[in-house]
C-alpha positions as a Markdown table, in Angstrom:
| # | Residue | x | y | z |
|---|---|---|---|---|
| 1 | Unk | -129.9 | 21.2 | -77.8 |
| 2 | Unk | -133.2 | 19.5 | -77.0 |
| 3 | Unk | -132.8 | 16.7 | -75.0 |
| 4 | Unk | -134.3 | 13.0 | -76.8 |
| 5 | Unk | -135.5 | 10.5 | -74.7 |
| 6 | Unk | -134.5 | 7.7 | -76.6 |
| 7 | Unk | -131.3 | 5.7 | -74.3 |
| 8 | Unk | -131.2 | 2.8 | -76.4 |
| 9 | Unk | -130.6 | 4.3 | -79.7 |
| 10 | Unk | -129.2 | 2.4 | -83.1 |
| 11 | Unk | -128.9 | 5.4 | -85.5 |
| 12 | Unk | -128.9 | 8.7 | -85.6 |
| 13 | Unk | -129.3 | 10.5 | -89.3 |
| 14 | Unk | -127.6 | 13.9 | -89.0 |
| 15 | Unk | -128.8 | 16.6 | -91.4 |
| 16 | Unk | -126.6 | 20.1 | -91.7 |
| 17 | Unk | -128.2 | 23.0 | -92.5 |
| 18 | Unk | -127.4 | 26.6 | -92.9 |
| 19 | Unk | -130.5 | 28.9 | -94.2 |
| 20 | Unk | -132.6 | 26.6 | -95.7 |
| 21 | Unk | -135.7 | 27.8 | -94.7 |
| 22 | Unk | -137.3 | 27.2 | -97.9 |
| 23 | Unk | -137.0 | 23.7 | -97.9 |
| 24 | Unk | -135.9 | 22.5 | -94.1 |
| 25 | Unk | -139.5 | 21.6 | -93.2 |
| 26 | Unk | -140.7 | 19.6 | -96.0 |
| 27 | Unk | -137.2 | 17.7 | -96.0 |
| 28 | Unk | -137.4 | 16.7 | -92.6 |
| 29 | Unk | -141.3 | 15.8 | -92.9 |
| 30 | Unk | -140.4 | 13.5 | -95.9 |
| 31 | Unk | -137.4 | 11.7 | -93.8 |
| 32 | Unk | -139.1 | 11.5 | -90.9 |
| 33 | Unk | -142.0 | 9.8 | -92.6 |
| 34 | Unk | -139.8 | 7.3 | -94.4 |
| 35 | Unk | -138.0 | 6.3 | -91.1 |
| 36 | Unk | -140.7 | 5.8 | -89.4 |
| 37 | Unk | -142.1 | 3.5 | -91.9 |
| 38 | Unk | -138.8 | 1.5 | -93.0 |
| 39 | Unk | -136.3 | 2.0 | -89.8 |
| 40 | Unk | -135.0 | -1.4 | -88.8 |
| 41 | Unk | -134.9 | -0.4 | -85.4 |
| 42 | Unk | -134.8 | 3.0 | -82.9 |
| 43 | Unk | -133.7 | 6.1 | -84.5 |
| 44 | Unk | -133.6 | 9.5 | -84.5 |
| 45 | Unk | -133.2 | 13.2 | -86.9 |
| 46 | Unk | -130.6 | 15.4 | -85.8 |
| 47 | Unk | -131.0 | 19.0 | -87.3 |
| 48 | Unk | -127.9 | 20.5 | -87.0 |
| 49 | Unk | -127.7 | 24.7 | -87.6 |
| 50 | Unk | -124.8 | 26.0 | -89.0 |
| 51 | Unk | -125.2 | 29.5 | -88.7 |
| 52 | Unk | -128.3 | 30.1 | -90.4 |
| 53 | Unk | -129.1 | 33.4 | -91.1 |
| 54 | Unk | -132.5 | 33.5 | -92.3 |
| 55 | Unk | -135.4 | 31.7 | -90.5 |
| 56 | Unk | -134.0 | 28.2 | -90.2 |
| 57 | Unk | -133.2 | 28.0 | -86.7 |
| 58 | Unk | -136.8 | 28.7 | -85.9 |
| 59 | Unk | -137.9 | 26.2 | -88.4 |
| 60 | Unk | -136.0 | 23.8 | -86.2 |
| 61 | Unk | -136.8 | 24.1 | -83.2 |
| 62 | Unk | -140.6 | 24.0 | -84.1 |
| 63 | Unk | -140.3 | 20.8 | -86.2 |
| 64 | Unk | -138.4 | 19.2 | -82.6 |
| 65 | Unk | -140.9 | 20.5 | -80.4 |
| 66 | Unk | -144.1 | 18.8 | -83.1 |
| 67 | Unk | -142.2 | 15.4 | -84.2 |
| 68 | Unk | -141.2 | 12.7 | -82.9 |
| 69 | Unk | -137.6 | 11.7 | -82.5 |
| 70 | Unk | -136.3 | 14.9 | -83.7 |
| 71 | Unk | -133.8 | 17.4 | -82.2 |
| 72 | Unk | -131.9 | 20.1 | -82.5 |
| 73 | Unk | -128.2 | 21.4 | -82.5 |
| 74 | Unk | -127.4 | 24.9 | -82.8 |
| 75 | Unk | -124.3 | 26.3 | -83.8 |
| 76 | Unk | -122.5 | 29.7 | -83.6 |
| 77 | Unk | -120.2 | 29.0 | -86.5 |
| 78 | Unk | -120.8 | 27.9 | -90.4 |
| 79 | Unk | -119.6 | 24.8 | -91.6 |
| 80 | Unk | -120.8 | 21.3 | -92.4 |
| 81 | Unk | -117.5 | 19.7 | -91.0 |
| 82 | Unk | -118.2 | 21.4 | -87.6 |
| 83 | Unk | -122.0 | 20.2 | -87.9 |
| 84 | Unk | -121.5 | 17.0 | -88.3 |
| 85 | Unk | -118.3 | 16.4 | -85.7 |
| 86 | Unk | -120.3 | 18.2 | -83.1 |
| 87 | Unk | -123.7 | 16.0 | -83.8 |
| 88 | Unk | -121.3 | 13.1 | -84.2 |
| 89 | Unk | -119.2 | 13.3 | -81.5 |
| 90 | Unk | -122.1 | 13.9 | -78.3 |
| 91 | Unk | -124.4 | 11.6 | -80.0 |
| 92 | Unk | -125.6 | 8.4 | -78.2 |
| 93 | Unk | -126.3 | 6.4 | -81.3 |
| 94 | Unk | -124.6 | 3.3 | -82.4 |
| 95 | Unk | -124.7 | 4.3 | -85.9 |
| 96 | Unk | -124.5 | 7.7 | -87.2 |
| 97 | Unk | -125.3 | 8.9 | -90.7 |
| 98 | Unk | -125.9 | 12.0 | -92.3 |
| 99 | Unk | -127.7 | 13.6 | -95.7 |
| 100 | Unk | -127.7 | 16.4 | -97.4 |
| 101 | Unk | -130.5 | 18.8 | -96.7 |
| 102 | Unk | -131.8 | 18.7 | -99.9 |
| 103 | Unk | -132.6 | 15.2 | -100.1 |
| 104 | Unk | -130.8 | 14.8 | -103.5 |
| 105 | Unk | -130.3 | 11.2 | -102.5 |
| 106 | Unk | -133.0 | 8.7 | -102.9 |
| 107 | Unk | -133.7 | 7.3 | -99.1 |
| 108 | Unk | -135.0 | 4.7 | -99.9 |
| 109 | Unk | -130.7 | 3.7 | -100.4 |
| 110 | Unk | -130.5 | 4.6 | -96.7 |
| 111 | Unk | -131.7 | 0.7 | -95.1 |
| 112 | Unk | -128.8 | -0.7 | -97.3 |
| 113 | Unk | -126.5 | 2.1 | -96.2 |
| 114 | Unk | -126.3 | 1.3 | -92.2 |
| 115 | Unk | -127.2 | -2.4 | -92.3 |
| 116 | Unk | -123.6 | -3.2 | -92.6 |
| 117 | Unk | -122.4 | -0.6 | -89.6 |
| 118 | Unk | -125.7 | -1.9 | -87.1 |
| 119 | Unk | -124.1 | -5.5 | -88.0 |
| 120 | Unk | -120.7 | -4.5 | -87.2 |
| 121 | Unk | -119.7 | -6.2 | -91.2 |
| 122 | Unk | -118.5 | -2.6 | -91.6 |
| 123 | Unk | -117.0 | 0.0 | -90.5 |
| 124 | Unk | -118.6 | 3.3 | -92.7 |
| 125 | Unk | -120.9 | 3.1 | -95.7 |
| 126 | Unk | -121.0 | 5.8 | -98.5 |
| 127 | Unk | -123.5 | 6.4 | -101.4 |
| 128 | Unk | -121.6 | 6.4 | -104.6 |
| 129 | Unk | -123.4 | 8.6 | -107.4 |
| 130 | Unk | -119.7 | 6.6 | -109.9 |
| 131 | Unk | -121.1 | 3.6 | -109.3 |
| 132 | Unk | -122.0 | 1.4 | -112.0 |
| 133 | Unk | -125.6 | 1.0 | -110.8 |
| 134 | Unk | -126.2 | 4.2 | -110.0 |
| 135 | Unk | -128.9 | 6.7 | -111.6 |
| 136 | Unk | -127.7 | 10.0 | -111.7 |
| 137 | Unk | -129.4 | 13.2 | -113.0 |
| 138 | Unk | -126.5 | 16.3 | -112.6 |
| 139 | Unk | -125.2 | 19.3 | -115.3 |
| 140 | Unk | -122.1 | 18.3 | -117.1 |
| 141 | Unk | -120.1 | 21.0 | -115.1 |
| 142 | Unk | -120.5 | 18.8 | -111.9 |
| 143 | Unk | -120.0 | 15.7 | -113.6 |
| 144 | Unk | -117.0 | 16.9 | -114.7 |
| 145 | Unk | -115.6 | 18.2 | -111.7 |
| 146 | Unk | -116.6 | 15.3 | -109.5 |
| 147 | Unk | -114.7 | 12.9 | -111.7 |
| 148 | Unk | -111.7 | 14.6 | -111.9 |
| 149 | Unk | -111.9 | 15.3 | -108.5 |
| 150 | Unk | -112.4 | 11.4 | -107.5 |
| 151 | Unk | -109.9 | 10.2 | -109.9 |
| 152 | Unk | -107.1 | 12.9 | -108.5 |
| 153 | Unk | -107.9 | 11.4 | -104.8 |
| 154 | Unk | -107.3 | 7.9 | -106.6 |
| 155 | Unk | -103.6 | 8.8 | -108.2 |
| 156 | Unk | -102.6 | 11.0 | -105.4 |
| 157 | Unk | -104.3 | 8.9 | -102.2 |
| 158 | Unk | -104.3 | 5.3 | -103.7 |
| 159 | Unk | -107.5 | 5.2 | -102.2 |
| 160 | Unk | -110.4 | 2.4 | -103.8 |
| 161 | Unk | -113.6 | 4.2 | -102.6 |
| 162 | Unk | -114.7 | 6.1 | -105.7 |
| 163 | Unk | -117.2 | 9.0 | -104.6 |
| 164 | Unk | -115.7 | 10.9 | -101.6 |
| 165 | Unk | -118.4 | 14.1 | -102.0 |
| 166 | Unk | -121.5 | 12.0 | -102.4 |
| 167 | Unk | -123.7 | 13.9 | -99.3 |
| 168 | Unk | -124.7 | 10.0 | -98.0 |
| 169 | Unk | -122.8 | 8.9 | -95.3 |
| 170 | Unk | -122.7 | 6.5 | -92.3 |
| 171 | Unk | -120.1 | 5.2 | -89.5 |
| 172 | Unk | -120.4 | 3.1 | -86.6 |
| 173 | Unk | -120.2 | 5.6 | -83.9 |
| 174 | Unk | -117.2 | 3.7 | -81.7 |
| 175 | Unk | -114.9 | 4.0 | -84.9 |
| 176 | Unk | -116.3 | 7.7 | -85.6 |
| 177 | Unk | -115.0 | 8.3 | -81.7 |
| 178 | Unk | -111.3 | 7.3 | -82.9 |
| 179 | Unk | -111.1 | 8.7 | -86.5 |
| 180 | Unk | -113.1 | 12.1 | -85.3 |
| 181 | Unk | -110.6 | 13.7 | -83.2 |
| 182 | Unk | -108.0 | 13.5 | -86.2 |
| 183 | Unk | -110.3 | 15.6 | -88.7 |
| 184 | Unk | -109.1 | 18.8 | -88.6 |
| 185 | Unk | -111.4 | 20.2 | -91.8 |
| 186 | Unk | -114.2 | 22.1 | -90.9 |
| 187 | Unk | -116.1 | 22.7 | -94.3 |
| 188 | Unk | -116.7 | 20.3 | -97.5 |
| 189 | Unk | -113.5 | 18.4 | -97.4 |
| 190 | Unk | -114.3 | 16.8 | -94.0 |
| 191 | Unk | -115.6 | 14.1 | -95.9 |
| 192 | Unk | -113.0 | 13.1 | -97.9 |
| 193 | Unk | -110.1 | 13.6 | -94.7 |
| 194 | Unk | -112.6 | 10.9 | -92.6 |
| 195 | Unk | -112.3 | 8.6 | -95.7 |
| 196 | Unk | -108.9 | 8.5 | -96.3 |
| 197 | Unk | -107.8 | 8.3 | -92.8 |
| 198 | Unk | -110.4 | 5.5 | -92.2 |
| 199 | Unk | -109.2 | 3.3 | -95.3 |
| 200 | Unk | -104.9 | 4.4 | -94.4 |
| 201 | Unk | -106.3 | 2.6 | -90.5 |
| 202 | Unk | -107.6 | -0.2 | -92.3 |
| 203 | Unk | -111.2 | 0.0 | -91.8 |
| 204 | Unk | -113.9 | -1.2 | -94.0 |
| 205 | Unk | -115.9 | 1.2 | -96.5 |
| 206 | Unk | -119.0 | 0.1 | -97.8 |
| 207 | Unk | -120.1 | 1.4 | -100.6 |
| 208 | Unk | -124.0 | 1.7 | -102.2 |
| 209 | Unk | -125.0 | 2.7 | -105.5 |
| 210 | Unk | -127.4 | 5.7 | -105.0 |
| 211 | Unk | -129.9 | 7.3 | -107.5 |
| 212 | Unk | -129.2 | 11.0 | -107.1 |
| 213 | Unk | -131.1 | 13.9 | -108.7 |
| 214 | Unk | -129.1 | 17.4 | -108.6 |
| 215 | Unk | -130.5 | 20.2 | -106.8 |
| 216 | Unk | -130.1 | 23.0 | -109.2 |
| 217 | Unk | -130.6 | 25.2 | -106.2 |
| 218 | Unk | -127.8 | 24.6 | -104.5 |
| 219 | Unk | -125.3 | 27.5 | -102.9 |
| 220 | Unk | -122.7 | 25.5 | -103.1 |
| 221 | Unk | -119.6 | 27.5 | -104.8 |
| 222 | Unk | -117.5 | 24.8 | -106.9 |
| 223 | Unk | -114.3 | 27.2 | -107.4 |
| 224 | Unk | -113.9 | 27.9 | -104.0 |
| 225 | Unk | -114.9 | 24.4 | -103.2 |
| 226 | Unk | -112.6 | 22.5 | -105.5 |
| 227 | Unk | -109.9 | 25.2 | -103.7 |
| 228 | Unk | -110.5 | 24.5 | -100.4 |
| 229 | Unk | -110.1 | 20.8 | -101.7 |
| 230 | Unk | -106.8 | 20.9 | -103.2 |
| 231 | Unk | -106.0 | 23.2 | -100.0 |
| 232 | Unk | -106.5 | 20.2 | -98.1 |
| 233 | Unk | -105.2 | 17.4 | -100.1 |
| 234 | Unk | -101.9 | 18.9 | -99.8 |
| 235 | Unk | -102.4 | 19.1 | -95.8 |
| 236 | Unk | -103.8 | 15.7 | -95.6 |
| 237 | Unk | -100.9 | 14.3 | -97.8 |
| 238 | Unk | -98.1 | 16.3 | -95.8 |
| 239 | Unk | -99.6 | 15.3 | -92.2 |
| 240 | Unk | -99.5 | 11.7 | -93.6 |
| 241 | Unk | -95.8 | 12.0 | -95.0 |
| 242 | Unk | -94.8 | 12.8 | -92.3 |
| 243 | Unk | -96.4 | 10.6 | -89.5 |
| 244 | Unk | -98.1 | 13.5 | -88.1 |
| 245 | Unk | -101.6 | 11.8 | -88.0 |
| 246 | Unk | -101.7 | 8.9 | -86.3 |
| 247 | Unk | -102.6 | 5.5 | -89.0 |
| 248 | Unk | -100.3 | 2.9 | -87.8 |
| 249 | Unk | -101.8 | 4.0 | -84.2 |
| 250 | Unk | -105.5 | 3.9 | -85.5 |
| 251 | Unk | -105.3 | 0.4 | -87.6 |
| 252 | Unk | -103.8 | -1.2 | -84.4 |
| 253 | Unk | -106.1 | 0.2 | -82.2 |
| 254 | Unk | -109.5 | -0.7 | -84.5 |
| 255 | Unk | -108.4 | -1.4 | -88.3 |
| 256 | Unk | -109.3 | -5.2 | -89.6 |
| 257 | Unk | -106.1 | -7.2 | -89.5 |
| 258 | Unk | -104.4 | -8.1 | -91.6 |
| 259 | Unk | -104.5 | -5.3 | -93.9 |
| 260 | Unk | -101.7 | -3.8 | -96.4 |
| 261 | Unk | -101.6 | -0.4 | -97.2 |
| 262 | Unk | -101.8 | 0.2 | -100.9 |
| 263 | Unk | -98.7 | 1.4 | -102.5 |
| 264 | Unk | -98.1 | 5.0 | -103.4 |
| 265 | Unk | -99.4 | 5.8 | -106.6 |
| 266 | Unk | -97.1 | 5.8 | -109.7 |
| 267 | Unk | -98.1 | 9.7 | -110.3 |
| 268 | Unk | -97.8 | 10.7 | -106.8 |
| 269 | Unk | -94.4 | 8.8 | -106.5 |
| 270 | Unk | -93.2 | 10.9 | -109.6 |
| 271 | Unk | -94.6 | 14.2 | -108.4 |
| 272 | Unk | -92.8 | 13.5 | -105.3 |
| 273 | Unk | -89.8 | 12.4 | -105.9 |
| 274 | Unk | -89.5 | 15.5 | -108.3 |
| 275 | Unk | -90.1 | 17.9 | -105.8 |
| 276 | Unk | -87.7 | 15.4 | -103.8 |
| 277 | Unk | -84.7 | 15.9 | -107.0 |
| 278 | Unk | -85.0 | 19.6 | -107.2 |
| 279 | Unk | -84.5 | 20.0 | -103.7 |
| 280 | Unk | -81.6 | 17.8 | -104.2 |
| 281 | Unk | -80.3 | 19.8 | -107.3 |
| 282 | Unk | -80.8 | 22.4 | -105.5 |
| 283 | Unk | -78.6 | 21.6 | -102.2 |
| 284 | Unk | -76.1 | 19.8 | -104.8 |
| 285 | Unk | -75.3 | 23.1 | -106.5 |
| 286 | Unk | -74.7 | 25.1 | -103.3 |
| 287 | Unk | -72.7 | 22.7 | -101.8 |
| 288 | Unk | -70.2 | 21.8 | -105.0 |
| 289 | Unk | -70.1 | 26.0 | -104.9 |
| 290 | Unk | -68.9 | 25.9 | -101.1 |
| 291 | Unk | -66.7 | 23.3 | -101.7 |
| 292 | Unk | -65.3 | 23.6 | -105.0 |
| 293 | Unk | -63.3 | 26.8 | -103.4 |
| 294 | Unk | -60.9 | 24.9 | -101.1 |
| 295 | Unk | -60.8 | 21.8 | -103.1 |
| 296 | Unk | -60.0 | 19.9 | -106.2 |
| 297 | Unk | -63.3 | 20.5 | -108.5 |
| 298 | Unk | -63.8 | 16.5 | -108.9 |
| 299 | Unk | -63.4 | 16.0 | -105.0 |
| 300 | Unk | -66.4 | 18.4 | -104.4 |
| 301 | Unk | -68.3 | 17.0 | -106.8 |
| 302 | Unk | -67.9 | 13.5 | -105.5 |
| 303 | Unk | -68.6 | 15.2 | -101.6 |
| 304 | Unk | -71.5 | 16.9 | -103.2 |
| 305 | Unk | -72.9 | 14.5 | -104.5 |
| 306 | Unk | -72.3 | 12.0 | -101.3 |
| 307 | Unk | -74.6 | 14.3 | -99.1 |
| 308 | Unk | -77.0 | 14.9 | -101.1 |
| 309 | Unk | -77.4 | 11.3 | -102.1 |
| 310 | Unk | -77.6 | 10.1 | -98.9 |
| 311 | Unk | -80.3 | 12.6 | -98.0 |
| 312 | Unk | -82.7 | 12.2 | -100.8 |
| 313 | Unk | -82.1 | 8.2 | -100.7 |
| 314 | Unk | -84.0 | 9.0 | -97.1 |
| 315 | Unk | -86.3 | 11.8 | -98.1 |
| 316 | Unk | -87.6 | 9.5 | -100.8 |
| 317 | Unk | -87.4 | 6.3 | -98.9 |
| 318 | Unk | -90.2 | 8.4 | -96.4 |
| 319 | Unk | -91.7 | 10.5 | -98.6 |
| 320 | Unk | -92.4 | 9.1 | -101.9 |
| 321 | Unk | -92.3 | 5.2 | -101.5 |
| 322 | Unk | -93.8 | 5.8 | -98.4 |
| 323 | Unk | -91.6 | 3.4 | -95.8 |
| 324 | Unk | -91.4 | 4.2 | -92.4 |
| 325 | Unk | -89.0 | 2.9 | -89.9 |
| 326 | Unk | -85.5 | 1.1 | -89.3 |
| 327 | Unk | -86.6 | -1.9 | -90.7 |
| 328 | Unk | -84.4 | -2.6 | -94.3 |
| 329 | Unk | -82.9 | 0.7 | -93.6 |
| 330 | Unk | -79.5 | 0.1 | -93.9 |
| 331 | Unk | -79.8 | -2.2 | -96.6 |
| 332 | Unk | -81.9 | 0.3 | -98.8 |
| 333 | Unk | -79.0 | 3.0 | -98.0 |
| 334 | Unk | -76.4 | 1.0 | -99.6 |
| 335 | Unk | -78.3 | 0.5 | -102.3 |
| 336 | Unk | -78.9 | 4.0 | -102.7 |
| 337 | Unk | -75.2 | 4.5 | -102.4 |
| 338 | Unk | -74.5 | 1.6 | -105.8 |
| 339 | Unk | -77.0 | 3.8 | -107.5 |
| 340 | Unk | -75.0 | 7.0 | -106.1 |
| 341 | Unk | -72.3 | 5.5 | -107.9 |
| 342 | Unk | -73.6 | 5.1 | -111.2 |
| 343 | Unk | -74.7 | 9.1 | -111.2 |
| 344 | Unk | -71.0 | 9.7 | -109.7 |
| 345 | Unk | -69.7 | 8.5 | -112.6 |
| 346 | Unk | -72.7 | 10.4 | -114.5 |
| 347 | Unk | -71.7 | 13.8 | -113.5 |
| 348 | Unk | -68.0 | 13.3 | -113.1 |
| 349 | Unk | -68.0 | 11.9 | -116.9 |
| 350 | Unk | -69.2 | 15.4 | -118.1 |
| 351 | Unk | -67.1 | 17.3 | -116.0 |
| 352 | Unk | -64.0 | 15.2 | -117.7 |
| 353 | Unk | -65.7 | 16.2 | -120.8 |
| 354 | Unk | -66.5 | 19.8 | -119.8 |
| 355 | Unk | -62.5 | 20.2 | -118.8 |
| 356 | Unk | -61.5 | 18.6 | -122.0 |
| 357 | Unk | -63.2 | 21.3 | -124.1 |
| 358 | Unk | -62.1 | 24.0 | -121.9 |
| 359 | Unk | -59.2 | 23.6 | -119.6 |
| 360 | Unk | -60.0 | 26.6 | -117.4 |
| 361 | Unk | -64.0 | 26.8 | -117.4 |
| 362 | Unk | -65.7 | 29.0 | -114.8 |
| 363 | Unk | -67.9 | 28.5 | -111.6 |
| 364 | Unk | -71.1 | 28.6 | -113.0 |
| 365 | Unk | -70.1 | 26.6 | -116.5 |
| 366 | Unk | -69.3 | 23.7 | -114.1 |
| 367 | Unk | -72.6 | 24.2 | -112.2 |
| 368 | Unk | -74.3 | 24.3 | -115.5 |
| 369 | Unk | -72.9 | 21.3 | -116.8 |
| 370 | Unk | -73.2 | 19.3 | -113.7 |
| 371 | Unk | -76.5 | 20.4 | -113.1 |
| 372 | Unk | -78.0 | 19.2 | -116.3 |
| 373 | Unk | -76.0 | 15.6 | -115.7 |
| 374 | Unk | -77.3 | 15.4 | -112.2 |
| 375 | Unk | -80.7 | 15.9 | -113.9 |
| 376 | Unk | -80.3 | 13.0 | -115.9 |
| 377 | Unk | -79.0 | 11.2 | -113.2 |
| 378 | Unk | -81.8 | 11.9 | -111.2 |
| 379 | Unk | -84.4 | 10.2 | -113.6 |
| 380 | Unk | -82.0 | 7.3 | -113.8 |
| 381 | Unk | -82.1 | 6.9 | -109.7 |
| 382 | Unk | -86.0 | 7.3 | -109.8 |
| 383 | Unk | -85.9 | 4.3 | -112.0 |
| 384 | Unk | -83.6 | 2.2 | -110.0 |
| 385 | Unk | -84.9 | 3.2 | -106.7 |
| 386 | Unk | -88.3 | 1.6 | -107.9 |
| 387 | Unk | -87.4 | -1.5 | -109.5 |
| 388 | Unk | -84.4 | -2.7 | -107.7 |
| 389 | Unk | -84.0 | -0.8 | -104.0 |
| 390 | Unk | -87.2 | -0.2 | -102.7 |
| 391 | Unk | -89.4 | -2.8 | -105.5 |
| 392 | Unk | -90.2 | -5.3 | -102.0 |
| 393 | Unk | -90.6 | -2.3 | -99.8 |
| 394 | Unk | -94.7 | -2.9 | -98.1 |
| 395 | Unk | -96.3 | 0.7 | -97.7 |
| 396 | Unk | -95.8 | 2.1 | -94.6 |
| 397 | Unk | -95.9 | -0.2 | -91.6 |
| 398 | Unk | -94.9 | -4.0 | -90.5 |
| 399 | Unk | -97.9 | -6.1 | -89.4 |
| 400 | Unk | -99.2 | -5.0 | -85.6 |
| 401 | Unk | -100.5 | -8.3 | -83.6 |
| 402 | Unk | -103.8 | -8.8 | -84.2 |
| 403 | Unk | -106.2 | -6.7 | -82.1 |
| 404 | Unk | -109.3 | -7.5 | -80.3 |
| 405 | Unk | -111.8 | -8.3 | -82.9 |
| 406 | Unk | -114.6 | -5.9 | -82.8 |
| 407 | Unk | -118.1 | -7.3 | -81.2 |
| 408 | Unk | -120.6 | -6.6 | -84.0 |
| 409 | Unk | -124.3 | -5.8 | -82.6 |
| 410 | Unk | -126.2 | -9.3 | -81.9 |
| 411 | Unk | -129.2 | -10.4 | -83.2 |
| 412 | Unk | -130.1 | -11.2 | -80.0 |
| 413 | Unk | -129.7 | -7.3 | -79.5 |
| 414 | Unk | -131.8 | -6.2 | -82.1 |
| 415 | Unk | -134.7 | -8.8 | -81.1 |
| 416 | Unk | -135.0 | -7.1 | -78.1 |
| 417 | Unk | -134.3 | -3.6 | -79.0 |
| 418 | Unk | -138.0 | -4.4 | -81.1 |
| 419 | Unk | -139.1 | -5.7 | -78.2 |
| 420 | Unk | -139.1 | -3.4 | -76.2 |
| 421 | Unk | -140.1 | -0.7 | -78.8 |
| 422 | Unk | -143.4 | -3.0 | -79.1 |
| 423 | Unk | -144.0 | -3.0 | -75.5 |
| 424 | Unk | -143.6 | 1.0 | -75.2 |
| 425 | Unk | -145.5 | 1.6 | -77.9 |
């Protein structure tokens, strides 16, 4: 990497590239000329190589060693995740920010886009191409898929930003130091896991309305992106369900207090909890067959039914109304066990039935039969679970003390920051 001079440095715009040759000079010429004209204070480019293949690398290091402010950061392996967590993470910069190569985002949105970071009102700023105000020139294909893509974030995340892809990002590089080391995505999605781990710790996203032109260029390869997407949805969304990335740690340590977590999404709640209910039916029917051979058939039913109950009462309790910890616990299980009941007497009503009309049925008529009740009294226990037993549950956590508030960068700062740019120069 070529070493920059610059100590006192308040943003640094990372740009990730991988064999763009073509285009890599002029790009950087044109942002390095718009900087230097309408930067509100010091400021640097960061070219960061991906594993270019073709000529860019070169490229590179030539336009560092002839401009101003500009260096270089090689990299072995492809990916603009890894670019942008290795620029980000040894940067100096208060702010960091990065764009797309291509410059498909008008800069002159990038002032408005750190402003709020460099005056510590926010915590990351993205260009929104869904915004009302926006001006967008794309095919119907990506239109299309961006949407869908957005609004399947929205119903599955809960999340309010509305453009997770848009190549037109900022953060303040003290929260980018916390959040970082939780991204595990190394390729397009890295966006989208900083966003929704930065809104589930509370933090502030700023959003500005961009005018965005298409490059109809681009590589890019939307099947396999919009896989690798989904691919990590379902990672982020596991790793959340089950506590394994830190939020509660994150929003006590640097989210804006108070903050409450938005509830789970009515899709994403049914989606779970019917993943949650064939598991269930599932462990029902192997149990009732277990027991049902050294006991009465209404006794394993009942037993059946008890364990299972109680273990998707909690499965769903964590995993699809999203409530962590022993707080209302015990209250929320005897709930669960009142609406056990009611499916008890469900199941065990078509079981009386089921004997009625044949006095000796086999195992696997009275697994039928109680299968298909337990079905019905699943959707009945989806519906009481949200309107009566978990309906005052908050999402996720109790309200941490209030933490330190964070120091935003002083006027007084930036005053002599110019300074002392006006004296060197």
């Amino acid at each position: 990497m070529t070493q920059d001079p610059t100590l006192d440095l308040d943003l640094d715009v990372v740009v990730p590239v991988h064999d763009e040759q073509e285009t890599l000079a002029q790009s950087i010429a044109l942002l390095h000329e718009h900087l230097s004209a309408e930067a509100p204070g010091s400021w640097r480019i960061t070219i960061a190589d991906n594993a270019s293949t073709d000529g860019t690398a070169a490229i590179a290091d030539e336009l560092a060693a002839r401009l101003d402010h500009v260096v270089v950061v090689h990299l072995a392996e492809k990916g603009r995740g890894r670019a942008l967590k290795a620029a980000w993470s040894t940067s100096p910069a208060r702010v960091l920010a990065y764009l797309d190569e291509d410059l498909s985002t008008d800069l002159r949105a990038l002032q408005p886009l750190v402003a709020p970071l460099l005056s510590g009102h926010s915590d990351l700023a993205i260009g929104s191409r869904l915004a009302s105000t926006s001006r967008i020139v794309r095919g119907g294909k990506r239109e299309f898929v961006s949407r869908s893509y957005n609004a399947l974030l929205r119903g599955t995340f809960g999340v309010r930003f509305s453009d997770a892809q848009c190549g037109f990002k900022a953060i303040r590089a003290d929260v980018a130091r916390r959040l970082l080391p939780h991204v595990e995505d190394t390729g397009w999605f890295f966006d989208t896991e900083l966003l929704i781990l930065a809104e589930r710790a509370g933090l502030r996203i700023h959003e500005v309305p961009v005018d965005w032109v298409d490059d109809p260029h681009s590589s890019v390869d939307i099947v396999a992106t919009a896989a690798a997407d989904l691919k990590g949805m379902v990672r982020v969304g596991t790793g959340l369900a089950r506590g394994r990335i830190p939020v509660d740690d994150l929003y006590r340590d640097i989210g804006r207090h108070p903050f409450a977590q938005p509830r789970t999404p009515l899709i994403a709640q049914v989606v779970r909890f019917g993943v949650i209910g064939v598991l269930s039916t599932i462990a029902y029917a192997l149990v009732y067959l277990v027991l049902q051979v050294v006991m009465p058939a209404q006794t394993a039913n009942f037993l059946a039914l008890l364990v299972t109950a109680v273990a998707n009462t909690a499965a769903n309790r964590r995993f699809t109304f999203g409530i962590r910890g022993r707080a209302g616990a015990t209250t929320h299980h005897l709930q669960g066990l009142a609406v056990f009941g009611m499916a008890w007497a469900l199941t065990s009503g078509s079981l009386v039935l089921l004997h009625t009309a044949d006095p000796r049925p086999g195992a696997l008529a009275e697994v039928g039969v109680l299968t298909v009740a337990n079905l019905v009294a699943t959707l009945l226990r989806f519906a009481l679970l949200k309107i009566w037993v978990f309906r005052d549950a908050v999402r996720g956590r109790g309200e941490p003390a209030p933490a330190e508030p964070v120091e935003p960068l002083s006027t007084r700062h930036h005053l002599t920051t110019l300074a002392q740019e006006a004296n060197r120069s």
